[in-house]
C-alpha positions in Angstrom: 24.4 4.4 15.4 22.9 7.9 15.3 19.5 8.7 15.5 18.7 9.5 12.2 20.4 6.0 11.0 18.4 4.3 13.7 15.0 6.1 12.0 16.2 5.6 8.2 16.9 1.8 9.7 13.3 1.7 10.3 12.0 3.8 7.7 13.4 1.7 5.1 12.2 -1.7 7.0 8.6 -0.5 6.9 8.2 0.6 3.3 9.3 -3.0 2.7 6.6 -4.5 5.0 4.2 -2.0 3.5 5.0 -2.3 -0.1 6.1 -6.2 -0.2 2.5 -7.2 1.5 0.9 -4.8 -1.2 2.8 -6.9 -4.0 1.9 -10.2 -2.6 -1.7 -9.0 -2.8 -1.5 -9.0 -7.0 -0.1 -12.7 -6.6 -3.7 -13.6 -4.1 -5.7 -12.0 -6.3 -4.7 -13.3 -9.8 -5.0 -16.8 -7.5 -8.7 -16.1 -7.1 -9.3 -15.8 -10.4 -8.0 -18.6 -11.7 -9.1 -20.6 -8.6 -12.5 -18.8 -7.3 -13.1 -21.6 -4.6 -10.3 -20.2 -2.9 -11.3 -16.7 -2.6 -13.3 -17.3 0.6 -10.3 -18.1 2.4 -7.6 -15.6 0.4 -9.2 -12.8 0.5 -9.7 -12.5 4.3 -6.0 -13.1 4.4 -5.2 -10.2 2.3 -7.7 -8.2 4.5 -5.9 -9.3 7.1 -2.5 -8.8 5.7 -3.3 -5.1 5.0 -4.9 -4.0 8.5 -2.2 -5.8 10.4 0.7 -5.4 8.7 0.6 -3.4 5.2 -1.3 -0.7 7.2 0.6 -0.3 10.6 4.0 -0.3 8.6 2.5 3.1 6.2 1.6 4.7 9.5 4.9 4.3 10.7 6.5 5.9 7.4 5.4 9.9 7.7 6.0 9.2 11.4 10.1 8.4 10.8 10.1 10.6 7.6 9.0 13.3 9.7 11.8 12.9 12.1 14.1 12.3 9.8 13.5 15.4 8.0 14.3 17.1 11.5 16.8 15.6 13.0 18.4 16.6 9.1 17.8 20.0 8.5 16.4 19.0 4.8 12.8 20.8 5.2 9.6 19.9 3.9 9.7 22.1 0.8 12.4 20.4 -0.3 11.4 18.8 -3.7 11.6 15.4 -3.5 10.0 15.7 0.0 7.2 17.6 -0.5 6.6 16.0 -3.8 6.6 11.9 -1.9 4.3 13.8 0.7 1.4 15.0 -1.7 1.7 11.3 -3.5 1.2 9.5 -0.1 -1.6 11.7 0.4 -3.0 10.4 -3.0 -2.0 7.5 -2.4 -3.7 6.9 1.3 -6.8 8.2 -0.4 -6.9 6.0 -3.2 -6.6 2.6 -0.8 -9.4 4.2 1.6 -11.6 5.2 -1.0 -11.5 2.9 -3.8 -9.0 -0.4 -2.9 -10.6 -1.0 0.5 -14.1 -0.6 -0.5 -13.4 -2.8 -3.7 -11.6 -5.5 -1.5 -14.5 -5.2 1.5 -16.8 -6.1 -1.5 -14.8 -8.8 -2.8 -14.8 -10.3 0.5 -18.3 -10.3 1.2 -19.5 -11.8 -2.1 -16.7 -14.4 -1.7 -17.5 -15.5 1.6 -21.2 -15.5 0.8 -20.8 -17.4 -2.2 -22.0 -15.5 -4.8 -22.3 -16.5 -8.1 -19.0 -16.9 -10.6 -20.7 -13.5 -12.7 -21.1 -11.3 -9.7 -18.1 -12.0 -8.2 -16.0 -11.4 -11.0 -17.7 -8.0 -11.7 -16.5 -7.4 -8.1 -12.8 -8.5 -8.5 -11.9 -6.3 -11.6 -12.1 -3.0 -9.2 -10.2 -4.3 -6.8 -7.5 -5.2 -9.5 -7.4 -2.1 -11.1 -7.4 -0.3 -8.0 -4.9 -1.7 -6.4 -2.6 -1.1 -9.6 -3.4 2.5 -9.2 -2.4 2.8 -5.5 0.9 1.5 -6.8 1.2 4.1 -9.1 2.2 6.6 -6.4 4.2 4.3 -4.2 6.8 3.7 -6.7 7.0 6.9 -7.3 7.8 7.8 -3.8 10.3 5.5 -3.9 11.9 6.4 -6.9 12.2 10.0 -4.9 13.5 8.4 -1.8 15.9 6.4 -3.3 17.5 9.1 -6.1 16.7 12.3 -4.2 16.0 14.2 -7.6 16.3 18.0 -7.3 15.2 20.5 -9.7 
């Protein structure tokens, strides 16, 4: 195996940690809706779930794409490139500044156990933000997987 199939090999196994913990997440939360009286123990899990393995796994992904990009010759103004880089740049500052927050709420009021009214008014941010966060990774990997060119 050569290096850059040794990175892509990786590469590819860390956008499905990343993105397949982030999916799961929609699954926990529509769960804490319907069953609030388990959102003190679910949501620490998806807290969890995200610093320890959703979040080390999209660190990893510039790292390989980076040497992958190298070790090709492609270069970073190539289209679909540059294009998945400014979207996991929105993307990263979505989840910091809107999903994490939103979740970090959720979790406090949950684990405090707030009332039914409060805590919903704190769930539906963290719902629609982490739908917009998606936004951007699907399409990075509709441009990773076809490549599209000008």
């Amino acid at each position: 195996m050569n290096i850059y199939s040794a990175l892509k090999l990786v590469h590819v196994l860390a956008a499905i940690v990343a993105v397949g913990a982030n999916v799961t997440y929609f699954v926990w939360l529509a769960r804490t809706r319907r069953q609030p009286e388990q959102a003190a123990y679910v949501l620490p899990g998806i807290k969890a779930l995200d610093a320890r393995v959703a979040n080390p796994a999209y660190v990893v992904l510039p790292i390989t794409g980076i040497f992958m990009v190298l070790d090709a010759d492609l270069g970073f103004t190539t289209f679909w490139i540059i294009t998945a880089i400014i979207l996991y740049v929105a993307m990263g500052v979505t989840a910091g500044v809107l999903f994490s927050p939103s979740l970090r709420r959720q979790v406090e009021l949950a684990t405090a156990g707030a009332e039914p009214t409060a805590y919903a008014q704190a769930a539906r941010p963290t719902t629609v933000t982490g739908v917009i966060t998606m936004v951007p990774i699907a399409a990075i990997l509709y441009l990773m997987v076809t490549k599209p060119t000008p």
